[in-house]
N, C-alpha and C positions, 0 to 999 in steps of 0.2 A: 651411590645409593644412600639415601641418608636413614636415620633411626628406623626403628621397627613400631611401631605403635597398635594400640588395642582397637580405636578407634579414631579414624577421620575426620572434623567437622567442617563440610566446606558452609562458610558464611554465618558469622558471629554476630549475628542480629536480634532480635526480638527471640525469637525460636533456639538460636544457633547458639548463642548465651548461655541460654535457661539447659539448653541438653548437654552442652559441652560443662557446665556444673552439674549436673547430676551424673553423670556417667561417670567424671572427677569424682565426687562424691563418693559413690559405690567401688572405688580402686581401680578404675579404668585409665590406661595410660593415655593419655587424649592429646591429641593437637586438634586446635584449632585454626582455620587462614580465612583469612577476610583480605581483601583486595583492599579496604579504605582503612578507618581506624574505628576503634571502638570502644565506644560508640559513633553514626556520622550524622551528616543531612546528604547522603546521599541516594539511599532507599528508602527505606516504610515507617522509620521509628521516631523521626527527629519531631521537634515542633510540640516541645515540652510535657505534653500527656498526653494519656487516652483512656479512650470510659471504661470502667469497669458493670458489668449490670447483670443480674442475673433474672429478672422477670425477661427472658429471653424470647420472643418473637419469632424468631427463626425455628423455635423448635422446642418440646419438651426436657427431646434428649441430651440439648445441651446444658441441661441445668446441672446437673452432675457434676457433668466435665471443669462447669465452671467455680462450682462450689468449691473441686478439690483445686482448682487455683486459686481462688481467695484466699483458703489455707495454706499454701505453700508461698502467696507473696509477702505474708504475715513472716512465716518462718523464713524467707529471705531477711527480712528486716530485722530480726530478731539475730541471725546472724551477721549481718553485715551492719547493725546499728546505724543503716539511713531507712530514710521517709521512705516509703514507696509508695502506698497506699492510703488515700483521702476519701474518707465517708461522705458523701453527700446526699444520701439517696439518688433513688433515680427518678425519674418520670416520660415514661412513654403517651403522647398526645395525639389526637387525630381525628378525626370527623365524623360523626354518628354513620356505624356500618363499616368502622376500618376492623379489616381482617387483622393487620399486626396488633392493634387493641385488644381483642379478641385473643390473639395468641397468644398475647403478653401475659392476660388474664389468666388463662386455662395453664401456660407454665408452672405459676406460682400454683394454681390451685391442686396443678400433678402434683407439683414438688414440696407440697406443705409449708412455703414460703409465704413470710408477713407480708399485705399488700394491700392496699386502700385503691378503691374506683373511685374516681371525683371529677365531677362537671368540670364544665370551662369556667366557671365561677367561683368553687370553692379551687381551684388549681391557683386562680388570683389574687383569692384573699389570701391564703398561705404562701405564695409566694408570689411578693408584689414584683418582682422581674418580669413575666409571665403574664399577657394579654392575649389568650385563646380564647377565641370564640363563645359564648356561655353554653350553648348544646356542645360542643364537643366531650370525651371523654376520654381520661386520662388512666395509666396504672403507676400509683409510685409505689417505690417499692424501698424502703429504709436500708436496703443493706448494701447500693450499687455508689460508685463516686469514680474517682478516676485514678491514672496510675501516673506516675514520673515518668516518664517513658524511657529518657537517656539515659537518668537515674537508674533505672531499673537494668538496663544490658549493661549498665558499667559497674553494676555490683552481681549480677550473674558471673561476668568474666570474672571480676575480679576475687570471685570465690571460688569460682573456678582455679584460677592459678592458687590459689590456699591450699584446695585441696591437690595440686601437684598437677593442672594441667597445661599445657604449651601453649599460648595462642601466638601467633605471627602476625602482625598486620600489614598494610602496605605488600601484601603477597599475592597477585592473581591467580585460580587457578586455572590451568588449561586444558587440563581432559584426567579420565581416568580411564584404567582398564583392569579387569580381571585378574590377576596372581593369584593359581592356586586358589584355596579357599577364602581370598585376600584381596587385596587391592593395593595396584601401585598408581597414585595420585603424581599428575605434574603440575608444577606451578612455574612462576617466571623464576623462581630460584632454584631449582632441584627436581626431586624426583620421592616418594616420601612412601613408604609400606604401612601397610596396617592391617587388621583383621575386617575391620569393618569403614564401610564409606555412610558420613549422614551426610546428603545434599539439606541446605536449609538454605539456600544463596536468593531465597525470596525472586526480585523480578528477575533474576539472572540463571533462575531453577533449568531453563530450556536449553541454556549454553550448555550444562554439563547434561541432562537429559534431554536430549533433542525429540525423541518422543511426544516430549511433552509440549511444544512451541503452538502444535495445535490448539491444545486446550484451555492452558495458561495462558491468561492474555494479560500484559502491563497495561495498567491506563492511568493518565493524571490526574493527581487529586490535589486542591488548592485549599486552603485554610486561613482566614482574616480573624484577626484583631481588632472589634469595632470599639470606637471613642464610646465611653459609657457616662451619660447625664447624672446618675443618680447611684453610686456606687455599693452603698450599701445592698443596693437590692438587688445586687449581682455576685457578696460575699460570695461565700463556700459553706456558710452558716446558714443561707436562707437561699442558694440557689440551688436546688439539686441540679445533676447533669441531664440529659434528656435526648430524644429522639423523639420528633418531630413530624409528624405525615400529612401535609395539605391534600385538597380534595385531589387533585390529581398523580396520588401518591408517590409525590417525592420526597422523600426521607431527608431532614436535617438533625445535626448532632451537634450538642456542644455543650459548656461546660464554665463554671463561673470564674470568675478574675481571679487567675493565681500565677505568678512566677512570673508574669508579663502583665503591662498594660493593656487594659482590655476586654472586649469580652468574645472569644474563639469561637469561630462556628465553624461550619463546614455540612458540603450536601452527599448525601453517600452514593459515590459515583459521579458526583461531579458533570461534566458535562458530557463522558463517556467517551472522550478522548484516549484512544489507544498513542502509546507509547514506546520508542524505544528508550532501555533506563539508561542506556549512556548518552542520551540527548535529550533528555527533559526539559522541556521548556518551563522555566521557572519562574517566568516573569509573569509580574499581576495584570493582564489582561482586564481590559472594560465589563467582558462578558464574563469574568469570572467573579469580578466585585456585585455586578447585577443580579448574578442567580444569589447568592451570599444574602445580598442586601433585600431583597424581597422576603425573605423570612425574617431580617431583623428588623426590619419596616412594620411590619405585620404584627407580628409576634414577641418583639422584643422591643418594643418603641423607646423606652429607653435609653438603648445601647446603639441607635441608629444616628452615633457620628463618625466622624469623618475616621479610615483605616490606617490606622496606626501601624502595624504589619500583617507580613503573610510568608506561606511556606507552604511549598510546594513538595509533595512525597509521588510514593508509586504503590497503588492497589496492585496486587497481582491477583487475577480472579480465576477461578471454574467455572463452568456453566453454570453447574447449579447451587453455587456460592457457597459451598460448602470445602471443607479442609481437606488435603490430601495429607495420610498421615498414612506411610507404609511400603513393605519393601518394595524392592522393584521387582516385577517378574523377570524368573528368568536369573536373577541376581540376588541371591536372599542379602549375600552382605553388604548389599545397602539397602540404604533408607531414606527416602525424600519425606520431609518435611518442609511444605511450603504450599505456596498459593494459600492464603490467608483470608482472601475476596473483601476485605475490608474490615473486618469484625474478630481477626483474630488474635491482637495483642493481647488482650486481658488472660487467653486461654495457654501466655509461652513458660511457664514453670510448669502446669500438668501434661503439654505436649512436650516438654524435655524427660521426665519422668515417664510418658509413654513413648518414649521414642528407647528411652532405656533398658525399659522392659523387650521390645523388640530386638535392640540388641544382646540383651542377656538372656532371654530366657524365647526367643520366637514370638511371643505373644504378651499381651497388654491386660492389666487388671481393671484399664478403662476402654470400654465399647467405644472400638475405631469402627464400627461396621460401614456407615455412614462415610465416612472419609479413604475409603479402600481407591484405588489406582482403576478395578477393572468398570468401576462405575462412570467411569470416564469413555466414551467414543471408541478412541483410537485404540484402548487397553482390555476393551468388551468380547 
């Protein structure tokens, strides 16, 4: 039997990071195990950023949540003295009578957030990247940009072990079960005690809660690198990041030329290919460069040459695309965090922090209502 520990963390990823440092943080005695290293390109985080935004579409309610992660990736950086966070604004785009437009709008307007409405005209004179239709309508919003992505889980960890916690890598794990008030965790090396289990193993969440395989569904998501004509007008200075919604609302995301060649996009959901995540097909596909290409065609005429790279990750989603963040019935001492549905990196330092809360005290000083397990089907 090996150490005793306060806390568990299976899967040291975007989430797994962020709570495995703050629960270190607070004097928790923490292991962490990940099956690959950390950071990888094996699940959800690799492939150099992702957007940060808070004129939030999905929901009022997530503007909060996301606020107090802004804050905490600041003070990441502040302690860890790397980059993590790039301002670019944001801009959400879409066709007269888009609902996400609209939701985008009424966010900012709940949450007293700075935010400009602008035609498909004025979107192009201010940012010549940017070839939207003239009647469409845009929200930017000054305070959304993007994050380091790998950067960011390899300075989580690595604060993590500062403030005194364990991680393992290269360590599968294979099951847990109840002890007492507790939990004894197996992995392919031992056997390992603790007070508390946080599942955060992203596409891999249904291996150790099988419950959940139902609802959790892996799917493939691809991301390209297009050849850019006219560079400048794809800075970081003059492009902000974006989400994108053609008439037939398929949502594209992306983000201007940094850390690679290029200009990154990607379609949220992709072509909705379910997935196992030990067999991801990662190769660039004709119909993955096509769907890609019709929005940079379009939209981005500039940046419509030839694909320089691409990168292949795994959405793990809910039905209703929203975060599960909470114990398990039945089991108060653990805690899943995961199923992220696409949009949940920017939120993994306030969900480490509310996952902490859960561990220490039963409950969260951030409204998980929304993200609860019994809103799920099978958990109902």
């Amino acid at each position: 039997m090996g150490a005793v520990y306060d806390v568990i963390v299976a899967g040291v990823g975007a989430s797994g990071s962020a709570v495995a440092c703050e629960l270190a943080r607070r004097g928790s005695r923490v292991l962490g195990l990940d099956r690959f290293s950390v950071p990888n390109d094996r699940s959800s985080h690799h492939g150099l950023t992702r957007i940060i935004r808070l004129a939030y579409f999905e929901g009022a309610a997530y503007v909060p949540f996301v606020r107090r992660a802004h804050e905490l990736w600041r003070r990441l950086e502040r302690d860890t003295g790397e980059s993590i966070l790039t301002v670019t604004g944001s801009l959400d785009a879409g066709p007269p009578g888009s609902a996400n437009i609209e939701s985008a709008a009424a966010s900012c307007r709940v949450n007293g957030l700075d935010h400009e409405v602008l035609d498909g005209g004025a979107i192009g004179r201010r940012f010549p990247g940017y070839a939207v239709p003239a009647d469409w309508r845009g929200v930017y919003q000054p305070d959304g940009g993007f994050l380091a992505s790998e950067a960011a889980v390899a300075a989580h960890a690595g604060l993590a072990r500062r403030f005194g916690a364990e991680i393992r890598t290269g360590e599968r794990v294979l099951g847990w079960e109840p002890k007492g008030d507790g939990v004894a965790v197996r992995t392919e090396a031992g056997t390992y005690e603790a007070g508390h289990l946080v599942v955060s193993a992203g596409p891999w969440v249904a291996d150790l809660v099988p419950e959940l395989k139902r609802n959790l569904v892996p799917l493939r998501q691809v991301v390209c690198w297009f050849e850019i004509a006219d560079p400048d007008a794809f800075a970081p200075s003059r492009f902000p990041v974006f989400v994108v919604e053609n008439e037939e609302g398929t949502q594209f995301y992306g983000f201007p030329e940094w850390g690679a060649p290029g200009f990154k996009i990607g379609c949220h959901y992709h072509l909705r290919e379910a997935t196992d995540p030990d067999a991801l097909d990662r190769t660039l596909h004709a119909r993955d460069e096509d769907l890609l290409r019709s929005c940079v065609a379009r939209f981005f005429p500039a940046a419509n040459g030839r694909v320089l790279d691409h990168r292949a990750c795994i959405y793990t989603n809910a039905p209703d695309e929203d975060f599960v963040i909470d114990r398990l019935p039945g089991f108060p001492q653990v805690v899943v965090a995961s199923a992220c549905s696409g949009h949940g990196f920017k939120f993994a330092p306030a969900v480490g922090e509310a996952v902490a809360d859960l561990v220490g005290q039963g409950r969260s000083r951030h409204d998980l209502d929304r993200f609860r397990l019994s809103r799920l089907p099978s958990h109902a």
